[in-house]
N, C-alpha and C positions, 0 to 999 in steps of 0.2 A: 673132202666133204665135211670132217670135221672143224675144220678152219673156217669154211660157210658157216657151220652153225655156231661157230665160238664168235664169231663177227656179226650175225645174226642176233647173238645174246647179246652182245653188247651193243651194237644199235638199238635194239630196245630198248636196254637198261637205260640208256644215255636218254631217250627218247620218255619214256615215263618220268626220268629226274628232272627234265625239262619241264613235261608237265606237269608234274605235283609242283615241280616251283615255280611255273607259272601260276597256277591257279590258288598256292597259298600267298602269294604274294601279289595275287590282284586284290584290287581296290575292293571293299566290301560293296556288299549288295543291299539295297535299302528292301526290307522287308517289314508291312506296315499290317498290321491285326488291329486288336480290340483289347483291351486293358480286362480287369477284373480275373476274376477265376478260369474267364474263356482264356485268357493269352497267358494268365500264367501254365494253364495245363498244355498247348502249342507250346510254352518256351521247354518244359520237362522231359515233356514226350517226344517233340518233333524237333523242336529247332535245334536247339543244342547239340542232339547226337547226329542231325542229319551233316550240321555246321562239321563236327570235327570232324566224323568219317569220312567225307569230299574235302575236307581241306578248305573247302570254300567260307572265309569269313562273312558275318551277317551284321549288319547295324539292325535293332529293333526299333520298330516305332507305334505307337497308338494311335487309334483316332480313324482308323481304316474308314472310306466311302467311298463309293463311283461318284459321289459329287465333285468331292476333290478331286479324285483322279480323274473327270473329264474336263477339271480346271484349269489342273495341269498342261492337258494333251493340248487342251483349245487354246491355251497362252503360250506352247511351245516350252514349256518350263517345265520338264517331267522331272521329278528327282527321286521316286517311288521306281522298284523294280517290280514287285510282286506284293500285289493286295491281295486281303483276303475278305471277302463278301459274301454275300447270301447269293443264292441262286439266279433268283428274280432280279438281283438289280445287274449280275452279271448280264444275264439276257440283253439287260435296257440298256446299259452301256456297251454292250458289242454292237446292239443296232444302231448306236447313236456313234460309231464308229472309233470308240474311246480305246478301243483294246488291242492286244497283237493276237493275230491265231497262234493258239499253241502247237509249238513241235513236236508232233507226237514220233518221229524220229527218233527222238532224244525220252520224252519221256512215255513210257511204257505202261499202260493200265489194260495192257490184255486180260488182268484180273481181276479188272474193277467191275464192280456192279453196272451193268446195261444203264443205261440214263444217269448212271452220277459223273457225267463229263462231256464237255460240250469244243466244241471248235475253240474257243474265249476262254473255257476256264475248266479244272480238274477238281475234282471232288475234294475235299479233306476231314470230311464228317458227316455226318449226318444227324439231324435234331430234329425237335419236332416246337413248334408254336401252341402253346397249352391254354390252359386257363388256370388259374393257382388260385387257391384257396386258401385263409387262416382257418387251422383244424380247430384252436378251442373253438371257433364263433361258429362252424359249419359241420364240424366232424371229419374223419377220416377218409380220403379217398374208398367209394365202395359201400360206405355204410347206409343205413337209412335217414332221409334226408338230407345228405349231403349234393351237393350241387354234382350236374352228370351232363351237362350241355351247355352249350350257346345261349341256348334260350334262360338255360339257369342263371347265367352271368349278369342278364338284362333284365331278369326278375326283380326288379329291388324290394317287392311287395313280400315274396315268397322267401330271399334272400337280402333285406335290408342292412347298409351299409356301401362303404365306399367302394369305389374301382379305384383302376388306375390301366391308361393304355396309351397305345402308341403315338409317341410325338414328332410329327414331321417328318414321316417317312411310312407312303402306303406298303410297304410290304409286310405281309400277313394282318392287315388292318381291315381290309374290307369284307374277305370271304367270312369269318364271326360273323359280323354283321347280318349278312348274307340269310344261314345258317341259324341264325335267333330268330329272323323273320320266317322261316319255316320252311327254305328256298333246300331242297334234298343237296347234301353234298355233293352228290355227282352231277346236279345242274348248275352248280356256282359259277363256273368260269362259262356257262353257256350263257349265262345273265349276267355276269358283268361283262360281257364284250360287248351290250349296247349298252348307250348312253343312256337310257332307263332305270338299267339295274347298276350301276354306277352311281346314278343319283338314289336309287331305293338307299342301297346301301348307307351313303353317307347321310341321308335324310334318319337311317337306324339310330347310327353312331351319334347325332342330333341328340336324337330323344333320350340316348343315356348323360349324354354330357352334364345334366347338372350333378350327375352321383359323381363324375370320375373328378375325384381328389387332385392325381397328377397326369400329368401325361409322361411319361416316362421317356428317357433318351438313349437308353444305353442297358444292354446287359446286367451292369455291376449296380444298376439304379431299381434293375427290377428286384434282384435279389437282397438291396437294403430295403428295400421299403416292406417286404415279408418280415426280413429279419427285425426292422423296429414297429414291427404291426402300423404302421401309418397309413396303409390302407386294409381293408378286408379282401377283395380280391383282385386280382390281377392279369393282364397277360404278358405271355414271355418265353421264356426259351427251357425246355425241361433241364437241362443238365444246369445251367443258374439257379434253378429252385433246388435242384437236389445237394448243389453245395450251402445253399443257405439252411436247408434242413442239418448239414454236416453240422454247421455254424453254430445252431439251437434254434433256428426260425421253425415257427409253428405252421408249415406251409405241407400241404399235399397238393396235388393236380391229378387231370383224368387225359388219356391219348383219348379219350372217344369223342373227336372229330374235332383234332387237334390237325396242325396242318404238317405235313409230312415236306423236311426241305432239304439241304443240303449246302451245306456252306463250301466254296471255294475258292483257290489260290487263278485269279487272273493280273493279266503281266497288261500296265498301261500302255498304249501306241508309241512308240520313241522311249521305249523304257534305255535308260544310258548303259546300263550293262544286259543286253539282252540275251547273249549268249552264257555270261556265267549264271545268271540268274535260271536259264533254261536246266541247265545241270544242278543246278540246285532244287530246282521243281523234280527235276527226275528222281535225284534220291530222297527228298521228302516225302515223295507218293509212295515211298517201299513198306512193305508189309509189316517191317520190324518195328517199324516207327507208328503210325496207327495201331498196333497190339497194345502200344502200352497205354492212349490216349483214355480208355476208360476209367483206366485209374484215378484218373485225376477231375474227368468231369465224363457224366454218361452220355455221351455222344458215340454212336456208331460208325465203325471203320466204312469207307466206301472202296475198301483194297480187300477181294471177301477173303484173301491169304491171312486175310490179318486176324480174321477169326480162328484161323486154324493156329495159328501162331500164338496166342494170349492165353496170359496165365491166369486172367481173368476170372472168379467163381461165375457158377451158372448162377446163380440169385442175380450176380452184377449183369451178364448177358443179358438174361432175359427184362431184365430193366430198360435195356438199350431203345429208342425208339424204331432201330431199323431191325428187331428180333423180330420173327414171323409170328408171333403173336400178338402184337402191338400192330403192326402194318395196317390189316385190316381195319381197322378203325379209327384209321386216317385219311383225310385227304389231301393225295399228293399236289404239290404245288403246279400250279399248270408254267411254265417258261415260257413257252407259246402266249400267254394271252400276258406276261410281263412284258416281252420284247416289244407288245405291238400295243398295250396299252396302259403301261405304268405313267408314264409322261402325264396323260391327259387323266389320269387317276389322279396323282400326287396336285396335279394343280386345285381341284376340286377337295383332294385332305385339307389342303392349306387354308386354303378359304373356309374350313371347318376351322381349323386350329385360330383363325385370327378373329373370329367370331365373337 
């Protein structure tokens, strides 16, 4: 018996040294983010320690989109293993057949929050879509007079000075909109499913257009233009504003009826390493890795282990967009009404944008 298990032990042994040196010895995996403060806090928190403790090596890359990665898929030329995207455009690129279902085999979110993980894609944060503010020109989040809505943002009478909003890409672009026009947050996505409020919407966005200074591209674009006061207010992503306050930007923002999202890790159609890349998704979604991600920018874990895991202060929790006291006062991003009408959204921004 004991010769079984002495032979036992060592098929194993043999068996795992195989493994580990297969899997540090395969080819890396292209894993594509977003640049600025968002991708250096994923390289800190996530990528790195997911990277050594699986063995699995990572090439980094910028410039993350489901534009590109439906580019890819449609030209047969995928060279991307694992994007990371916003919600809503995962949606639109699974319907539009861009993406692989994830293995959930392999990767494990029995302890993910209910809704932050879908067929296509796995949660890896949670953020919210704000409206930002320069505090000398407006005051402090909360105070009196300072701006507390949608409709404050469009006020340029009551709040004169510049904007700045989204360029070339409807997501979280139209429900504002929406939202300034007076439309109750929980009917937003009721009205923009018809071509109506579609056109309301972007007919809003119209009428602010001679105030918005830039139309902003990127994360790292929204948080310099706080940080060099070039415009007065803004929208964008809370955890960018709150590293540019790190920075000395004069910027506050309000969650009250900010949009509630979630960003995630989906794997394009014919991704060339689909299995190691799958193993890779598995231990990045781990509780150990999300605990640390606040540190470095206030985005909340979609692993809720990872709350219980973080050494976090409570001041920095309850900051987070997904604490139970911010929630409320947001509205969750619908996927549903992405999947089925971003396409003929975005075509209708554009023809805003070229305006």
């Amino acid at each position: 018996m004991k010769a079984f298990e002495r032979l036992g032990i060592g098929i194993l042994s043999i068996s795992l040294l195989a493994f580990s040196f297969q899997t540090a010895s395969a080819e890396p995996i292209t894993v594509v983010s977003w640049g600025g403060s968002y991708g250096k806090a994923q390289d800190r928190a996530l990528f790195t320690d997911a990277s050594n403790h699986s063995g699995i090596a990572i090439n980094r890359e910028s410039g993350a989109s489901m534009t590109k990665t439906c580019l890819q898929v449609q030209s047969g030329s995928v060279t991307w293993d694992l994007v990371v995207t916003g919600s809503g455009g995962a949606a639109a690129a699974a319907a539009d057949g861009c993406l692989e279902k994830i293995d959930y085999s392999v990767v494990d979110v029995s302890d993910f929050y209910p809704g932050l993980y879908t067929d296509y894609c796995v949660g890896s944060d949670v953020f919210a879509t704000v409206m930002a503010w320069n505090t000398d020109k407006y005051g402090e989040p909360g105070s009196p007079g300072a701006p507390s809505s949608w409709a404050d943002f469009w006020d340029v009478k009551k709040f004169p000075g510049t904007r700045a909003y989204r360029a070339n890409n409807v997501d979280g672009a139209l429900e504002p909109a929406l939202m300034a026009d007076g439309v109750p947050p929980e009917k937003v996505y009721e009205v923009l499913a018809t071509p109506e409020g579609k056109r309301r919407a972007i007919n809003k966005i119209r009428e602010l257009k001679p105030h918005i200074a830039v139309f902003w591209g990127s994360g790292a674009q929204q948080a310099q233009l706080m940080k060099d006061a070039e415009v007065d207010m803004s929208t964008g992503w809370n955890g960018r504003f709150d590293n540019a306050k790190k920075d000395g930007a004069k910027v506050g923002y309000t969650f009250n009826q900010a949009l509630l999202d979630y960003d995630c890790f989906a794997m394009p159609k014919g991704a060339p390493n689909k299995e190691v890349a799958m193993r890779f998704l598995a231990e990045v979604s781990k509780p150990q890795y999300q605990a640390n991600l606040p540190f470095y920018i206030t985005y909340g874990p979609t692993n809720r282990k990872a709350y219980e895991m973080t050494k976090a202060p409570k001041e920095l929790i309850e900051s987070l967009p997904s604490h139970p006291k911010n929630v409320p006062l947001m509205l969750p991003v619908s996927l549903d009404w992405y999947a089925k009408h971003k396409n003929e959204a975005l075509e209708l921004y554009m023809e805003l944008m070229s305006e």
